[in-house]
N, C-alpha and C positions, 0 to 999 in steps of 0.2 A: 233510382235516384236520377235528378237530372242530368245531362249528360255522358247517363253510363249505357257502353254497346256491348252487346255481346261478344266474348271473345272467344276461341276455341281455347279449350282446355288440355294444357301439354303431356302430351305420350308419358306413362312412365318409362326410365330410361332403360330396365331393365323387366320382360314381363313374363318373361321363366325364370325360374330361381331355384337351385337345388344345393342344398350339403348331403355330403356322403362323408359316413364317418365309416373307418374299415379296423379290425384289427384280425393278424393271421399270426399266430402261436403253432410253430413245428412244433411236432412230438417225436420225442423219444425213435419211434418207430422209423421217423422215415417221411409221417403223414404232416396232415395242421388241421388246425381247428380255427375257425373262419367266423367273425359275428360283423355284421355290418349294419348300419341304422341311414337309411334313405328322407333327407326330412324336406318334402315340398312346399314349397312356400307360395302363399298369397295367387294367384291367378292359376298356378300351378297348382295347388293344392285343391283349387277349386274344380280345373277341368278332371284332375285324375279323380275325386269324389263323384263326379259325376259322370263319370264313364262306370264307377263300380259299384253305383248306387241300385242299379238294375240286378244286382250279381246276389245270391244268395253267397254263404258266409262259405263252402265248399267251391265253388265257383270262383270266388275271390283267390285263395289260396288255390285254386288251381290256374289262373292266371298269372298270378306270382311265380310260380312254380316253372310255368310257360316261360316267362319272360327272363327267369333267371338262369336256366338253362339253355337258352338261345344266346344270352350276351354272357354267361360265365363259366359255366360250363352242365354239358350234359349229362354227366358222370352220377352227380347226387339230384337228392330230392332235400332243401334245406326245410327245417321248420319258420314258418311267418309268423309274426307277427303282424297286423295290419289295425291302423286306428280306424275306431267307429266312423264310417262313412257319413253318418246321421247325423255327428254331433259340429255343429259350425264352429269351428277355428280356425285361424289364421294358417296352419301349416298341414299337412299331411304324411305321415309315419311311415313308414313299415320299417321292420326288425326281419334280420334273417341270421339262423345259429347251423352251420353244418361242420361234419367233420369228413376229412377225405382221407379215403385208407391209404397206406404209402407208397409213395410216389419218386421219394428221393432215398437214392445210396448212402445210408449214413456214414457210411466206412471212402467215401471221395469226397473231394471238395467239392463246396456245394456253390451251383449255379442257377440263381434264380430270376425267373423273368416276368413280370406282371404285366396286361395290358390296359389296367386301369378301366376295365369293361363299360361302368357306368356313365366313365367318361366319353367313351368313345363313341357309346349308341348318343348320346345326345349330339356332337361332333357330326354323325353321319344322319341325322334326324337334319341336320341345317342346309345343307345343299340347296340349292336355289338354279330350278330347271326351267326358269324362264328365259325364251330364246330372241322373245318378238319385243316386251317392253319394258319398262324399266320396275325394279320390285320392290320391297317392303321388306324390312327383318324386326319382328319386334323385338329383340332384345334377349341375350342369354348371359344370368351370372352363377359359375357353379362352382363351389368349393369340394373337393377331394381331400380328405386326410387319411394316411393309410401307417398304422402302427408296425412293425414286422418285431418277431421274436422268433431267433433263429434256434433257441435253448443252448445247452450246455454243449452239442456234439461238435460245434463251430463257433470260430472266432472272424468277425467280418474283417475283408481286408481290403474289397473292391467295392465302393458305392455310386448309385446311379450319379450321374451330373446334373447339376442343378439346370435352369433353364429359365431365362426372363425374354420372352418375345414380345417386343411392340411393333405395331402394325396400322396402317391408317385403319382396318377395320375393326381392331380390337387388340386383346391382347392372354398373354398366359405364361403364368409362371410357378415354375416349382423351388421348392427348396426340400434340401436333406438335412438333415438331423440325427447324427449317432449318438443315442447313449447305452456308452458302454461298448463293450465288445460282441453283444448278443441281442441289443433292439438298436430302429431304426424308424425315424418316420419320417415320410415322406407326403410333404403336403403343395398341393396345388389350387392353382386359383385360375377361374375361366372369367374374360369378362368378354363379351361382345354388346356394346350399346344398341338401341334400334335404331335404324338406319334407313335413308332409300337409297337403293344402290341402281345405279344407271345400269340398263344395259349392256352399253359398254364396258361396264367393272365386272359383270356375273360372273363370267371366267377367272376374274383375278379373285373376285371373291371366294371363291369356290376352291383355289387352288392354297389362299390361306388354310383355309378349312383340313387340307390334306397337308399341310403342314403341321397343324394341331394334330390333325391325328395320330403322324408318325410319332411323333415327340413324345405323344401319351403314355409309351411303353417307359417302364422302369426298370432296374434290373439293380443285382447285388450279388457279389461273393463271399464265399466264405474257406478260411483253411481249418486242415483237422485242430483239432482238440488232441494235444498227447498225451 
C-alpha cells in the first residue's frame, strides 16, 4: 500500500517453553513411585522433533533413558512414553512411569530433599560464555509442578519455603501447598525474557543463573505416625 515500509518483525518474548508435570507417591516400603509428563512447546517442540526424527523408535527411548539418568538419577531405567515425532503439533510429550526400591527408614523421621532435575539442566543449559562481545538470550519460560505423597507412615511438619525472586534479568517463583498431612505440591515458575545482554552484564548474568540454581532444590519433613 502506499506509504507502507518494511518493518522488522518482534522477537517472541519467550522461545523455549517447557511444563513439567511431576507426581512422587512413597510406598509402604520405604520406596515411591515417580510419573512425570515433560510437555515442549512451540519452537521447543519443534527443535527436540527434529533432533529425534533421525532416531528409530529403540533409539528414541534409549536417549530418553540417557538423558533421564544423567539429570535424575542413575539408579533406574524408567518406562517412556514419547509422542510421534511425525505427527505436526504445537507441543511435544514424553511420559515417564518408574518405581525406586527403598531408600528411606520408615521407622525415622523422614527427610526429603528434591533438586527439581529438569529444572536445573535447563538453568545450566543458559550460561552465556561470551567474554569478547555483547550476547543474545532468546528467551526461557518453564513451569514445574511437583505433587508429593508422603503415605500413611508420616505426618509432614517441615515444608520447603516458598520463593518469589525478581531480577532485572528475569525472574522465579515457587509456592507450597499442603493438603492435608500426607501430600504437598510444590509449584514453580521460570520466566527469563530474551534479552541482549552487554558484555559488561555476562558476569552478572550468569551469576543470576547460579542463583536460580541453588534455590531449585526443595525439601520437606516428616514425623512418625503413632
Amino acid at each position: 500500500k502506499p506509504g507502507e515500509e518494511p518493518r522488522l518483525i518482534e522477537p517472541v518474548r519467550y522461545r523455549w517453553r517447557l511444563q513439567v508435570d511431576h507426581e512422587t507417591l512413597f510406598t509402604d516400603a520405604g520406596g515411591a513411585v515417580e510419573r512425570q509428563r515433560r510437555r515442549y512447546l512451540g519452537e521447543y517442540a519443534g527443535s527436540l522433533r527434529g533432533m529425534l526424527a533421525g532416531m528409530t523408535s529403540e533409539e528414541r527411548n534409549a536417549w530418553a533413558t540417557q538423558e533421564y539418568q544423567r539429570e535424575v538419577s542413575g539408579q533406574v531405567s524408567p518406562d517412556f512414553s514419547l509422542d510421534d515425532v511425525d505427527t505436526l503439533a504445537p507441543e511435544y510429550v514424553i511420559r515417564s512411569t518408574v518405581e525406586y526400591d527403598p531408600f528411606l527408614d520408615i521407622e525415622a523421621p523422614l527427610f526429603y530433599q528434591e533438586i527439581t532435575p529438569w529444572l536445573r539442566q535447563e538453568i545450566a543449559s543458559l550460561h552465556l560464555k561470551n567474554e569478547v562481545y555483547d550476547d543474545y538470550f532468546p528467551g526461557l519460560k518453564m513451569s514445574v509442578s511437583h505433587k508429593f505423597d508422603i503415605g500413611e507412615q508420616w505426618a509432614l511438619t517441615t515444608l520447603s519455603p516458598e520463593f518469589d525472586f525478581l531480577h532485572e534479568f528475569g525472574s522465579m517463583k515457587r509456592t507450597v501447598s499442603r493438603l492435608g498431612e500426607e501430600q504437598l505440591v510444590v509449584e514453580t515458575e521460570l520466566k527469563i525474557p530474551q534479552q541482549h545482554v552487554s558484555k559488561k552484564d555476562i558476569a552478572s548474568f550468569n551469576r543470576f543463573l547460579e542463583i536460580l540454581r541453588r534455590e531449585s532444590t526443595v525439601f520437606f519433613a516428616g514425623e512418625n505416625r503413632p
